[in-house]
C-alpha positions in Angstrom: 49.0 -69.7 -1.1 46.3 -68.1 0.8 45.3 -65.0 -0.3 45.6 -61.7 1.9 43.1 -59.5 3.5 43.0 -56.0 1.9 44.1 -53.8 5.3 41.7 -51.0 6.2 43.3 -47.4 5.7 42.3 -45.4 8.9 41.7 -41.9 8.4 44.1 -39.5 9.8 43.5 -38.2 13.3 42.2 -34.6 12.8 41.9 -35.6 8.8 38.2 -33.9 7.4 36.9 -37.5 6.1 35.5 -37.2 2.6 33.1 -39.4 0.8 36.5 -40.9 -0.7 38.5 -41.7 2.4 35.5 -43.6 4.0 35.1 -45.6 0.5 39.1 -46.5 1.0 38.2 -47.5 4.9 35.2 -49.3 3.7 36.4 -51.0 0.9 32.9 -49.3 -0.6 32.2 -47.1 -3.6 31.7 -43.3 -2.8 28.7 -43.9 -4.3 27.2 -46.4 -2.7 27.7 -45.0 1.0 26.3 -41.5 -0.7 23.5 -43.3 -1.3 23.4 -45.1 2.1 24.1 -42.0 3.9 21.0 -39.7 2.0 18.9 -42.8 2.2 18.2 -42.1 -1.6 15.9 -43.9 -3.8 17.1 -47.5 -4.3 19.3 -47.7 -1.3 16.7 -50.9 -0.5 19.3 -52.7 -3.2 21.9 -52.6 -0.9 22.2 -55.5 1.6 21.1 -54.2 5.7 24.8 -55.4 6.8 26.8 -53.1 3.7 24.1 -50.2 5.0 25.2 -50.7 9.0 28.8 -51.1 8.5 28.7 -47.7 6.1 26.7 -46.1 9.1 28.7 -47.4 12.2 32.0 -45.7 9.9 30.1 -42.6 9.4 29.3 -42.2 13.1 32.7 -43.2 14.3 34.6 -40.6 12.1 32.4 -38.3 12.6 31.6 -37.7 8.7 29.6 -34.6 7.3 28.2 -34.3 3.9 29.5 -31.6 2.2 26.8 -28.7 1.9 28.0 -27.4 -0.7 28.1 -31.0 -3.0 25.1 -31.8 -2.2 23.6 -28.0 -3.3 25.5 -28.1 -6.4 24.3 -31.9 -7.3 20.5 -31.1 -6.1 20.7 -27.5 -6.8 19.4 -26.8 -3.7 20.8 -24.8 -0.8 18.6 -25.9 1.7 18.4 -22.5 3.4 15.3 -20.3 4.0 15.6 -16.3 4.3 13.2 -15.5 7.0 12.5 -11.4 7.5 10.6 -10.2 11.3 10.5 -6.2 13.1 12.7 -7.8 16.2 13.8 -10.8 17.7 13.0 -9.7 20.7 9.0 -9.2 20.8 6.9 -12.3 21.7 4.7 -12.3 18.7 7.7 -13.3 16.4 9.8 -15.5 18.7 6.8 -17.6 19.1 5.8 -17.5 15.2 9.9 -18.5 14.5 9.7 -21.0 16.8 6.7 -22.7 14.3 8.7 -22.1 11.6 12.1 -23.6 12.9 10.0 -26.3 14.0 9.1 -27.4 10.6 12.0 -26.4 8.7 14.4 -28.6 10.8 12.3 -31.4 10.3 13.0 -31.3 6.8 16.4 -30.5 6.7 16.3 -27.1 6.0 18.7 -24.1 7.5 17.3 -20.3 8.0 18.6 -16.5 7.9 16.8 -14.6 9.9 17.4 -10.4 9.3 15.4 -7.7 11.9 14.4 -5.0 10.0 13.1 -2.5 13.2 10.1 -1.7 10.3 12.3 0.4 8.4 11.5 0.6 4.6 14.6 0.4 3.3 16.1 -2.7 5.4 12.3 -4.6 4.2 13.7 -3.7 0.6 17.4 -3.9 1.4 17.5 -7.6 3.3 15.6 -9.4 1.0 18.3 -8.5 -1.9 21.2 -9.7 0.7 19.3 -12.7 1.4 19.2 -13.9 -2.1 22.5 -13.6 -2.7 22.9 -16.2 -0.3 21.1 -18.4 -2.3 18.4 -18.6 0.0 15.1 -20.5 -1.8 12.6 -18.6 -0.3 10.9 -15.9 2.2 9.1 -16.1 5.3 8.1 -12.6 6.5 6.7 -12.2 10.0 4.3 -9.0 10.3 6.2 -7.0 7.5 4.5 -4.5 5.0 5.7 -5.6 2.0 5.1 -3.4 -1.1 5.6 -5.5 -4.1 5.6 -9.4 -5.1 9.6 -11.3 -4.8 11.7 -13.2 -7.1 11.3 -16.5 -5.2 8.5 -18.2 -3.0 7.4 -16.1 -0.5 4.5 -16.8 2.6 3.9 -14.1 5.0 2.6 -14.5 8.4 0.4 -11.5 8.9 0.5 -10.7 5.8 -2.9 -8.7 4.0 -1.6 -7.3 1.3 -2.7 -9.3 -2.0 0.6 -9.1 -3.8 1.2 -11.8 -6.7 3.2 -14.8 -5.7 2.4 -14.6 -2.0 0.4 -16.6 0.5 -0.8 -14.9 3.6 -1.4 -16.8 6.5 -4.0 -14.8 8.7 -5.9 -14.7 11.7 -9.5 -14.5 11.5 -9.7 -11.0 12.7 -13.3 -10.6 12.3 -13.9 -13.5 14.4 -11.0 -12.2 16.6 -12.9 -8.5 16.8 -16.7 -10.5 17.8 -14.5 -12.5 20.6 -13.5 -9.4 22.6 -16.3 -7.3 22.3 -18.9 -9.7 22.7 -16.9 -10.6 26.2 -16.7 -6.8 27.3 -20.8 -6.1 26.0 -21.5 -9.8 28.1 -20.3 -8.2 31.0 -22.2 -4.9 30.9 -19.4 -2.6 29.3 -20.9 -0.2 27.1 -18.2 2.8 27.2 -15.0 0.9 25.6 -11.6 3.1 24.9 -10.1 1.4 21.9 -6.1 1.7 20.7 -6.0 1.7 17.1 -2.8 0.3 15.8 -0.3 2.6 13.8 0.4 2.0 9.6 3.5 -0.2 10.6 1.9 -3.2 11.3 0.4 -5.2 9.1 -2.6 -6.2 10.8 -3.7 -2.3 12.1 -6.1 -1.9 9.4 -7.9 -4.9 9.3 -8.4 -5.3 12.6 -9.8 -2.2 13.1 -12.3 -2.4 10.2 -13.4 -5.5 12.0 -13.6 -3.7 15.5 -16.0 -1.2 13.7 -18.5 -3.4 12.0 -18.5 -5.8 15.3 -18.9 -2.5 17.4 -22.1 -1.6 14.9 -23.7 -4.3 14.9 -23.5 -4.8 18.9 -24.6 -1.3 19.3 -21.2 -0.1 20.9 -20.7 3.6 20.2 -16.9 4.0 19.3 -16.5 7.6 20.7 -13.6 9.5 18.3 -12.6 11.1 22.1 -11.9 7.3 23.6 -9.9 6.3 20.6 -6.4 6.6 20.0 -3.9 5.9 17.4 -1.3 4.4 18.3 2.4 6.4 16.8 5.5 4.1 18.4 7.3 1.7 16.8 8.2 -0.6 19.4 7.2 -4.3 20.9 7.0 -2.9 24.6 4.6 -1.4 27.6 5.6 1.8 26.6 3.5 1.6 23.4 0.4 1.6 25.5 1.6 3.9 28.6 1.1 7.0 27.1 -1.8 6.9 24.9 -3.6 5.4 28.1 -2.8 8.5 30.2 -4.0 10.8 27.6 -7.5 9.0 27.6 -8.0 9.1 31.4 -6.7 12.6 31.5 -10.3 13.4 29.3 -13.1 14.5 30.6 -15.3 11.1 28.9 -15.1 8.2 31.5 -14.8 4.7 30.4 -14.9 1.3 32.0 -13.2 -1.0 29.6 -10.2 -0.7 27.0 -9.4 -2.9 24.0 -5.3 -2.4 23.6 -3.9 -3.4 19.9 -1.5 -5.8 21.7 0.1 -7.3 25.1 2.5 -5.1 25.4 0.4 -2.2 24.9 -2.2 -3.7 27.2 0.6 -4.2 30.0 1.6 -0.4 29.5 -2.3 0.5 30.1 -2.4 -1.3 32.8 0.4 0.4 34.8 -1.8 4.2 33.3 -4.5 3.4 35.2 -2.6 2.4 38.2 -0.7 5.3 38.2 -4.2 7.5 37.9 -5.0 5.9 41.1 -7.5 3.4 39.3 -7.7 -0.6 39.5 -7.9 -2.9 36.7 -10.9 -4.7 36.5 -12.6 -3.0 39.4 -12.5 0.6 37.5 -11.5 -0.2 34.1 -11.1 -3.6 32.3 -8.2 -4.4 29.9 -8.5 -6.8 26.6 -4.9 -7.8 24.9 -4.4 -9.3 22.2 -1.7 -12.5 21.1 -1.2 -13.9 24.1 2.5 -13.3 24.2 4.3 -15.6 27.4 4.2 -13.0 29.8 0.4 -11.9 29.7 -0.4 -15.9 31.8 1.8 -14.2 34.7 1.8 -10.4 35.0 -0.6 -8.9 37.8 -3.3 -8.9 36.8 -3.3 -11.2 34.5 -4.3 -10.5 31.0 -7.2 -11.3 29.3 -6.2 -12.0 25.6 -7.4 -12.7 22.3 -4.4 -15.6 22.0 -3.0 -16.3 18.2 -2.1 -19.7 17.7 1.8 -17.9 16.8 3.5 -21.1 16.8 0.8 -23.3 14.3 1.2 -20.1 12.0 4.6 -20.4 11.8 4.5 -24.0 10.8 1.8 -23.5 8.3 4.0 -20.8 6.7 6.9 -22.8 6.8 4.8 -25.8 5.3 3.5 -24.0 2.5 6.6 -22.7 1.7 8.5 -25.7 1.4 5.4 -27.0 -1.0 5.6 -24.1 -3.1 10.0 -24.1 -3.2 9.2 -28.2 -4.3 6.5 -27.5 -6.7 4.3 -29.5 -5.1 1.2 -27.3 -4.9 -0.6 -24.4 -6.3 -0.2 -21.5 -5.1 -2.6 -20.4 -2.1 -3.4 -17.0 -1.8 -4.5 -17.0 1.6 -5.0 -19.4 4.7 -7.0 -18.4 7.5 -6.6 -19.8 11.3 -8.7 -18.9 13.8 -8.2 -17.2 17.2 -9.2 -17.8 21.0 -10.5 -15.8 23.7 -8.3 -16.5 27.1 -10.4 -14.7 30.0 -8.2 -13.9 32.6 -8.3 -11.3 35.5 -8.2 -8.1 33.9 -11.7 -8.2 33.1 -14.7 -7.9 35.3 -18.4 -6.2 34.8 -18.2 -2.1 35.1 -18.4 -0.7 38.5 -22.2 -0.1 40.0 -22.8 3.5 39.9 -23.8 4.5 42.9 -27.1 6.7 42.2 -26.8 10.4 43.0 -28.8 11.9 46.0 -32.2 14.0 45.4 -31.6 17.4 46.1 -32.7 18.9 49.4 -35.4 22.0 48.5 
């Protein structure tokens, strides 16, 4: 008598398939299409044809692995908490963009939380964030006070806290790009905007400013310097300090702004003082956000590379959450100087006339 054919058991229409039901379908043990299906170690042992029929099911069913199995059997949860001021600005949308970049390609998920730079969201999201299991922290230009509980690598970051990598620009070599440019071109009375305590990088970068500025013989006048008080990734952070510096009685023919934005805020200033940007005054940004390539005039940048840092992070993180290297307290990448149109040499002075006796 000739034996029968085991019938295939088709999943239900609208059925979640499980690990199970396409084991029944397949005639295969849930094991063995597990391993197919994470392309685990010794899934060579298993014939090509067994591994393309389990694949061809999978795809036609539309089967999932369970999140949560696979966390609990790896104890993993495959998830990142990443922390940035706001979604909105350039500078972290083009560092998250690094960062996603790398985490997808490993099969990693991430929470992302905007703080707005207030201290007790910084202290308050990281807490939420581990309680959704999350195996680690990438923090995009936030001042953190004091080392975390898991793996942490922050972009921007200068603060030597134990247990976290910063991954920095070289802002000294950043500081001798800009004012070497302006001194190249003849400037010699700069304005600077010094950034406020809410960024990470404000104090650093000025330092560097300084000791580039001395040893270049640029006088930083305390009259064409200003510090920089709002909190927010738009023109308006350089609008007004701009109009208070050409509303002195010290002229100048170049300014170094802490950022695009503020730079693009200058720029509309001097406009609306009835100057011209380069002819009267020349502008210097700094990170190259999208919009600096195509605003009027375009801006002349010190351009981070956001979107490698974001990948380094995220690289270094996922080393550290595997154990698979030591602990690297800073790494360093360096910047670019994009000369565009809002730099020019300083205006001729025109000599004055002898008096008549």
């Amino acid at each position: 008598m000739a034996k029968r054919s085991k019938k295939k058991r088709e999943p239900v229409p609208g059925q979640p398939v499980s690990l199970r039901i396409l084991g029944e379908y397949l005639d295969l043990s849930p094991a063995t299409i597990s391993l197919v299906l994470n392309d685990a170690p010794g899934v060579r042992a298993i014939p090509q044809e067994t591994r393309d029929r389990v694949r061809a099911a999978a795809a036609k069913f539309d089967y999932r692995p369970s999140f949560y199995a696979r966390s609990l059997r790896k104890r993993q949860t495959y998830s990142i908490g990443v922390l940035v001021p706001e979604l909105s600005d350039g500078y972290s949308s083009q560092v998250l963009t690094g960062v996603e970049e790398s985490l997808i390609e490993e099969g990693y998920f991430y929470l992302t939380a905007s703080h707005r730079r207030k201290p007790d969201l910084i202290e308050e999201y990281p807490r939420l964030l581990m309680e959704r299991s999350v195996e680690g922290f990438i923090l995009i230009d936030t001042v953190l006070q004091h080392r975390f509980k898991l793996p942490a690598v922050a972009v921007a970051g200068h603060q030597q806290i134990p247990g976290i990598t910063n991954v920095v620009l070289d802002q000294r070599r950043a500081a001798e790009l800009t004012l070497r440019h302006l001194f190249q071109l003849g400037h010699r009375r700069i304005a600077f905007m010094r950034g406020g305590s809410h960024s990470s990088d404000a104090d650093e970068r000025w330092e560097c400013l300084q000791n580039v500025a001395r040893d270049l013989g640029i006088v930083i006048r305390p009259e064409l310097t200003v510090q920089l008080k709002l909190m927010v990734s738009t023109p308006e952070l350089g609008f007004e300090p701009t109009r208070e510096l050409l509303n002195c009685t010290t002229q100048f023919t170049a300014m170094v702004c802490y950022d695009d934005f503020a730079a693009i805020g200058a720029i509309r200033a001097i406009r609306d003082h009835g100057l011209r940007v380069p002819e009267d005054i020349s502008v210097v940004g700094f990170d190259d956000i999208q919009s600096s390539a195509f605003h009027n005039p375009s801006i002349t940048t010190i351009r981070q590379p956001l979107h490698q840092m974001g990948k380094i992070a995220a690289q270094i993180l996922l080393e550290r959450v595997r154990g698979e290297a030591a602990i690297p307290r800073v790494r360093s990448v360096l910047p670019e100087l994009i000369i565009r149109e809002s730099t020019s040499p300083p205006p001729v002075e025109k000599p004055s006339r002898p008096k008549r006796s």
